[in-house]
N, C-alpha and C positions, 0 to 999 in steps of 0.2 A: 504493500500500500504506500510505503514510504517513497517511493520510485512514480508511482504513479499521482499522487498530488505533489513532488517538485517538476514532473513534467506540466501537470496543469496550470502552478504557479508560473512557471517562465511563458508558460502563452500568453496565460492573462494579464504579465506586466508588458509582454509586446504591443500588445493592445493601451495598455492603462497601465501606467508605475505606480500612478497612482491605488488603483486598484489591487494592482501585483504586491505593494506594500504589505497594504490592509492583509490579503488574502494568506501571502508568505509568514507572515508573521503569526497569525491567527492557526494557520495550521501547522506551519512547519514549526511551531513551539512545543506539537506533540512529539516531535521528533527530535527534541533538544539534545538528546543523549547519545543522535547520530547525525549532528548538524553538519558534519562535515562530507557526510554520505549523499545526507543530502542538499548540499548546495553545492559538491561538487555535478551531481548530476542535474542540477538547476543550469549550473554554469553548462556545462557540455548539451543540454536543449538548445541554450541562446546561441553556441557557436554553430548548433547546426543550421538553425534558422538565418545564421550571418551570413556562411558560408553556403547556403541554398537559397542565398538571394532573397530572404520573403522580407527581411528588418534589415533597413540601412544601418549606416556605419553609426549617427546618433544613438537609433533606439536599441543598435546593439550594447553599446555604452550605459546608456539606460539599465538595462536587461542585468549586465554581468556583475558594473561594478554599483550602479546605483540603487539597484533592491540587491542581489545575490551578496557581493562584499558585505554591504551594508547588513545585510540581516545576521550573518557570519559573526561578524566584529559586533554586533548588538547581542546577542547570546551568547557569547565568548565572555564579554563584560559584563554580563548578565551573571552569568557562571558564579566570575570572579568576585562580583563585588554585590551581590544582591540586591542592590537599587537598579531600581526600573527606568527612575528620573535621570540617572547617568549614564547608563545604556543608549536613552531617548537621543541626550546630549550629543553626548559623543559620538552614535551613528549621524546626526544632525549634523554636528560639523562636519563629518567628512561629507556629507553631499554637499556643504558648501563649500568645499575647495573641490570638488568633483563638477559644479555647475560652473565656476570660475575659471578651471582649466578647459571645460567642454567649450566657453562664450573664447576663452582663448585662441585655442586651435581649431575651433568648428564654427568660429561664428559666422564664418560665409555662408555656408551648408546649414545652420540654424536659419539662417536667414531668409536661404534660397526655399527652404522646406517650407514655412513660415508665407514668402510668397505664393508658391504652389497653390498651399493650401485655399490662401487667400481669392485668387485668379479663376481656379476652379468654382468657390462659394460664390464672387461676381457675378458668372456666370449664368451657373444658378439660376440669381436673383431678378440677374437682365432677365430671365428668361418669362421667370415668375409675375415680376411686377413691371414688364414693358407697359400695358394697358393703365397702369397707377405710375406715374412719374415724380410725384412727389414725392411717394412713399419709397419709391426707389431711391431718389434721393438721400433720404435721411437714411437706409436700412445700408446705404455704399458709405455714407461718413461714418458710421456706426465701426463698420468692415474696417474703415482705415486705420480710425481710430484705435482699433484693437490691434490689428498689426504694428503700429507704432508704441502702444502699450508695450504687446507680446516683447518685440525687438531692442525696447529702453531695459525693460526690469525681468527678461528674462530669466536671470539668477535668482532674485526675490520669488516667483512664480513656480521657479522649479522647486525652489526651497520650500517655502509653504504646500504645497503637495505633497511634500516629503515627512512633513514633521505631522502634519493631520493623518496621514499615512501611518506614520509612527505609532502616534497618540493613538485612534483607533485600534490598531494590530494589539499594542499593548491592552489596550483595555478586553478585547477580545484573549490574546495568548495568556492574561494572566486570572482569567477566569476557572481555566481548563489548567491551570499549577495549582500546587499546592505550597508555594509562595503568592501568596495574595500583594496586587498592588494596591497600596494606602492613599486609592485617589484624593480623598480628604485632606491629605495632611501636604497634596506638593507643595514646594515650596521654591522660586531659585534663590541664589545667591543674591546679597546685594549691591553685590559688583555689578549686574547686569543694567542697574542702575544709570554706572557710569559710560556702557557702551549704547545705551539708550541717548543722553545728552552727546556723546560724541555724534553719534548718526546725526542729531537735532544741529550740533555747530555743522559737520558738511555739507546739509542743508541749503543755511543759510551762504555758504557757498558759491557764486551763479555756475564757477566751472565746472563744480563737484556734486552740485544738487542731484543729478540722476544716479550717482556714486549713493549718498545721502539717502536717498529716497528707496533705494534698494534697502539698505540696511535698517531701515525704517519698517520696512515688509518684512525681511529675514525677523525683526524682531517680535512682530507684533501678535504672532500665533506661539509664542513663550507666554506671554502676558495672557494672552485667553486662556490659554492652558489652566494658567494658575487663578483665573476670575472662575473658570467654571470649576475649579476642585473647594475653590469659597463656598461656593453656591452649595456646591454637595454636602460641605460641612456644615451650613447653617439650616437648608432646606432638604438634603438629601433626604431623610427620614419622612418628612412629609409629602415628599413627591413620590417617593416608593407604596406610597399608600393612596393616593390620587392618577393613578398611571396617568388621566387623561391631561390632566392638567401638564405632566412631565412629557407627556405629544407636544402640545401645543409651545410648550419652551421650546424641546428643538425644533421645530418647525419654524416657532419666528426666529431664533438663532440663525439658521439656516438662509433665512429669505428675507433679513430685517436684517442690514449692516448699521442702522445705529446701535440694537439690541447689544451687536456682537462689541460694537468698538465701544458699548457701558461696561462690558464683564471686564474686556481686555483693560480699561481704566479701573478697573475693580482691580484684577492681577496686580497691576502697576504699583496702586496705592499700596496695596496688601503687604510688598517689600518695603515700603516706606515702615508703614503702621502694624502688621502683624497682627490682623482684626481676630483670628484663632487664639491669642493670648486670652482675649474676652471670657473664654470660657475655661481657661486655665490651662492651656498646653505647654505651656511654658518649659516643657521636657522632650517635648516633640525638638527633632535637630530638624535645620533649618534646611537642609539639603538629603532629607531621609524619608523618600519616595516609596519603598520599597518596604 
């Protein structure tokens, strides 16, 4: 069985990293004791699919080092240090020098893919809304816009897939352990404080702003992280008893970006203030996820 869900994992991160995250970790956590079995044969599906032409050279990159390495070195450290919240990290960093290096060496091809896509979607659209010209209109600046988006802050983009990826898988892998993750209690460091105000000075910036604004995004699915494991601490129990009402949270989480950017200023604060003191944790370590 082990062979045949890291075969299913590596398709479905050719498809979705995203997805492949979630899925890799959520399952391949049952297989922690032969993670090296199986991610060596995660790895050797992506090369075949490289080498049989079906995943370019990006989404083989994708595929091998950005969920396979990554999940590897997330269970390894898992292993080691039984925190879940440093595992998270530290597989988190490396897909940011993993998206850094890809925007490096691949950014023509990021680019060029990126237009493909776009060219094709036009298309489309022309095709769709020739009879409606307005609407076309706004539905191609929409198009552009997002290309222009995609091409500025692709490293923040791939990062935040990466780390919801993460967070999810976790919360799923550590279900099915019999090391429980202590979502209530995450916490970061508050150092990250200070890599928070550096992003805000590059910023302000003009040469560096898209520099700035990246690390802005890199940061800001840390901070939710830690707004929604508040939430679980003060409300967890009463939403566990209300299922429907805990629908409709992530739902407008989900489809409400001020909801999201109140929790993430929740996180934020919570490093400052330590609002879990309130009820006396004051024994809880600050960085002990896990």
């Amino acid at each position: 069985m082990l062979y045949v869900v890291a075969v299913l994992a590596a398709f479905i991160t050719s498809l979705s990293p995203f997805g492949g995250m979630i899925f890799t970790l959520a399952y391949g956590g049952k297989y922690r004791e032969n993670i090296k079995k199986f991610i060596l044969t995660f790895i050797a599906v992506g090369l075949g699919l490289y080498f049989g032409r079906i995943i370019d050279t990006i989404t083989f990159v994708d595929v091998v080092f950005g969920i396979g390495v990554t999940v590897f070195a997330y269970f390894i450290i898992l292993r080691k240090t039984g925190n879940y919240l440093y595992a998270m990290l530290s597989a988190y960093g490396f897909n940011l020098v993993l998206a850094v290096i890809k925007q490096l060496l691949y950014g023509d091809l990021i680019r060029e893919n990126v237009s493909i896509v776009v060219d094709n979607y036009r298309k489309v659209m022309d095709a769709s809304l020739q009879n409606n010209p307005e609407q076309l209109n706004l539905v191609l600046q929409l198009i552009e816009t997002t290309q222009d988006l995609f091409t500025k802050y692709y490293v923040s983009i791939w990062a935040m897939s990466i780390i919801s990826g993460l967070y999810l898988g976790t919360l799923i892998a550590s279900k099915n352990s019999p090391h429980k993750l202590k979502h209530r209690f995450i916490r970061l460091r508050y150092e990250s404080i200070y890599l928070l105000l550096a992003a805000l000075i590059i910023v302000l910036i003009p040469s560096w702003q898209i520099l700035g604004i990246n690390a802005l995004l890199i940061l800001a699915p840390l901070f939710l992280i830690e707004g929604i494991s508040i939430l679980d601490f003060f409300l967890g129990d009463f939403f566990k008893k209300t299922k429907i009402l805990l629908f409709l949270l992530i739902v407008s989480m989900v489809f409400n970006y001020f909801i999201l950017s109140l929790i993430a200023l929740l996180g934020l604060l919570d490093i400052w203030f330590y609002f879990r003191k309130i009820e006396n944790m004051e024994d809880i370590d600050e960085v002990d996820s896990g």
